[in-house]
N, C-alpha and C positions, 0 to 999 in steps of 0.2 A: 538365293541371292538376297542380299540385305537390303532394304528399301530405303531410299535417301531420306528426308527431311519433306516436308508437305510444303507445297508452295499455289499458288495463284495461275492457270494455266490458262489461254485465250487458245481457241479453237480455229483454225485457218482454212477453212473449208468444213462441210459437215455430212458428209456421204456416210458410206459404208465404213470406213477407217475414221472417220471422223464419230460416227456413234460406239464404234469401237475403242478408242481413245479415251472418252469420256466415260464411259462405263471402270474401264480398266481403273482409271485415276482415280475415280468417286472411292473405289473400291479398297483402294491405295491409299485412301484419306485428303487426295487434294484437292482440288475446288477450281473448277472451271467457270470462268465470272467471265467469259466472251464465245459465242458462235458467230462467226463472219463464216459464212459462205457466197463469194464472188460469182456464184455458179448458179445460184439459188433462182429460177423463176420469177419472175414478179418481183425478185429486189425484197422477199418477204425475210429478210435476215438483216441486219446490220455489217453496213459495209465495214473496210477496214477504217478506222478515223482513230483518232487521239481521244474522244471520247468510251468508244466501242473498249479498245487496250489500258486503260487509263492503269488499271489496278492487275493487270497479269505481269508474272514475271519473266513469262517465255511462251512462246507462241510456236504451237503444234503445225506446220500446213499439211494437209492434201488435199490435195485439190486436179488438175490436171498441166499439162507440160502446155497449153495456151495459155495458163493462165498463171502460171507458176512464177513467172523472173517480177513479173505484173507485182504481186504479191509479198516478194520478197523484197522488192523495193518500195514501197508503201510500206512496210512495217521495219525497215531498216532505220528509212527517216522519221519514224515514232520510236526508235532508238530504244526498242523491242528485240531482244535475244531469238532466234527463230532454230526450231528444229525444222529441217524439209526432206519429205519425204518423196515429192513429186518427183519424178524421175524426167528427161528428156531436155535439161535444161543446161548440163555441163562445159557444153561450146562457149558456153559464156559466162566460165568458172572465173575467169581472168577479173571482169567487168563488177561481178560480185564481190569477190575477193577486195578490190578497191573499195566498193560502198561499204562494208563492213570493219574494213578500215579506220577507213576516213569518221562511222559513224559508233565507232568503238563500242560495239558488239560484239556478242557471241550469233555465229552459227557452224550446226551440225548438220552435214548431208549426207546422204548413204543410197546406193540404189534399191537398197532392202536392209529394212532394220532390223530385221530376225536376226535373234541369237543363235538362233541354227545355222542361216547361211551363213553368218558372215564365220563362224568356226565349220562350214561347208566347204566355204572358199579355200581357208586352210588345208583342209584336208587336199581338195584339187590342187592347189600346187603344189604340194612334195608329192601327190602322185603324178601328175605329171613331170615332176624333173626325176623319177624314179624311172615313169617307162620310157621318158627320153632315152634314157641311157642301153633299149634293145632295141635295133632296125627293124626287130618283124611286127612291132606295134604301131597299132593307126592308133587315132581319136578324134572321137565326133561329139558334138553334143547336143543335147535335145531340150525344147520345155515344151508345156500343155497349160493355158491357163482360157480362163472363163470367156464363153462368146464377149463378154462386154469390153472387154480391154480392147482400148484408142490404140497403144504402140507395139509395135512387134519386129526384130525380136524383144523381149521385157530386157527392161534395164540391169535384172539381175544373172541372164543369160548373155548381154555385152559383157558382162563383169568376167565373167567365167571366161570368155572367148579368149579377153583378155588376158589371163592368169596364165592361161594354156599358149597364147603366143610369145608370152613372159619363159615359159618352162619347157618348152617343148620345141627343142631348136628346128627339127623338120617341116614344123610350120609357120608360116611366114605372117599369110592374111588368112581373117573371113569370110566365107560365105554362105549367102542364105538366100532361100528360098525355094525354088524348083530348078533340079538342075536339067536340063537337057543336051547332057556332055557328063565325059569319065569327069571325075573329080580330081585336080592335078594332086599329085602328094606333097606339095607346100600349103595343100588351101587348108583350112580347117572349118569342117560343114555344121552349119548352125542350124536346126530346124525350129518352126515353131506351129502349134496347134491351137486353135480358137475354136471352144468350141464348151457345152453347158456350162456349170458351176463350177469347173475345178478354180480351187484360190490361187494352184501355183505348182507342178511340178518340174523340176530341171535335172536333167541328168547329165551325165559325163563317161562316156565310154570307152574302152580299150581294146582292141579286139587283135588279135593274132590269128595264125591258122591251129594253135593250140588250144587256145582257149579267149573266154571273154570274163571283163571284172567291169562290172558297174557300177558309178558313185551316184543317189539318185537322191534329194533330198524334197521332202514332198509334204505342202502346206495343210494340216487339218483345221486350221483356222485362223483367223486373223489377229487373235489374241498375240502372239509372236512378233508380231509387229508394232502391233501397239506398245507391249512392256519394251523392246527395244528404243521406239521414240520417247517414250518414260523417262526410260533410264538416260539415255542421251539431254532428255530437258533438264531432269535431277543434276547430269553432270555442268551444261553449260553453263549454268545458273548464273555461276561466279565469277565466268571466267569472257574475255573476251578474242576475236581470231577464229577464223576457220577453219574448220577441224572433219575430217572423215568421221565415220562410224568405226573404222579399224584403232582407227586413234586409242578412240575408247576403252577399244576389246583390248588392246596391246597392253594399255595401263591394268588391268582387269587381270590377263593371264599373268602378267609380269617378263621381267626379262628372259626368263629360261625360255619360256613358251611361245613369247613374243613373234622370234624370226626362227623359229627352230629349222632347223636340216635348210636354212638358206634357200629357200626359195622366195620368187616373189609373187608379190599377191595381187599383179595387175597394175595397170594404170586406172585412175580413178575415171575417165569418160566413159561413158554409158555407150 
């Protein structure tokens, strides 16, 4: 993939994805001239200000879903272009949508900026509007990510749930958690597992009395993530409006590949 143009990049939280970001870009050629971490202990970072963003051209967040809308609005009105990555924030897509507006910006959100999920996603929906189309097939779907993660299920398994109740006419709604009952055949079963270092696995399952097909897409590191919110900064740069991460990928594959086999790829809420 071809690497856009070097630009001025402010850091919006500085955890685990936030050192990963920065590494990536250095590496990229770009130059990060702000760490704000809102999260930081002791206040030992600089907060978000007009001082802090003065010289970035687009502003990275991760940070977490308290902390998130927080953030996004503070760096809207320093009229700062924002990629975000926090996930758990979408109910109040509407409210954003308006500040970004009104403060003629760019921003891009995504519940996972991996270049693999989001052509993951893909895949799940034309395979689910494929086994739509046999009555002897269920689908479930599953993730596993690290004891440390705040929300569950992850932001990128609502995506999926989504995509499958977009495709998959026999199911209606989600559920998750432990069931202590048959599982109706409109619900569609979401599980999730907390538990050492995994970064992120999600699966999607098919199962008949013939046979079983698995779509399972499974995180080896967080570099994925990071070249995605990259390339997402590289794109908004210039441009202002809110914009998914599919957005992105659509201009990327182009038309042919775009909405191929006419399925759809969810609604955007987490």
């Amino acid at each position: 993939m071809r690497e856009g143009p070097t630009m001025n990049i402010a850091l919006i939280g500085y955890g685990k994805m936030g050192h990963e970001v920065e590494a990536l870009a250095t590496r990229q050629g770009h130059r990060i001239v702000a760490k704000c971490d809102p999260l930081a202990e002791g206040r030992t970072s600089p907060v978000i200000s007009e001082e802090a963003l003065h010289d970035a051209a687009v502003c990275i967040e991760f940070t977490s879903p308290t902390a998130v809308l927080g953030n996004i609005r503070q760096t809207a009105l320093l009229r700062k272009s924002l990629v975000v990555g926090t996930t758990g924030w979408t109910d109040h897509l509407t409210d954003v949508e308006i500040l970004v507006r009104e403060q003629q910006i760019g921003l891009v959100y995504a519940p996972n900026f991996s270049l693999g999920v989001n052509l993951f996603y893909r895949i799940a929906a034309r395979a689910a509007e494929l086994f739509n189309r046999f009555e002897e097939y269920d689908v479930f779907g599953s993730e596993i990510h690290h004891r440390h993660k705040a929300d569950s299920p992850s932001g990128t398994a609502r995506r999926l749930a989504a995509i499958v109740l977009d495709n998959f006419a026999r199911k209606k709604r989600m559920v998750t958690g432990m069931m202590d009952r048959p599982i109706a055949p409109d619900e569609f079963l979401l599980t999730s597992a907390r538990a050492g270092e995994f970064p992120g696995i999600h699966s999607l399952t098919f199962d008949s009395l013939a046979d079983t097909i698995e779509l399972t897409h499974t995180v080896r590191s967080r570099t994925g993530f990071a070249r995605g919110a990259l390339l997402a900064a590289e794109w908004i740069a210039q441009r202002t409006g809110i914009f998914s991460f599919e957005e992105i990928l659509d201009e990327l594959l182009g038309p042919d590949l775009a909405q191929s086999g006419g399925a759809s790829f969810g609604h955007l809420k987490e």
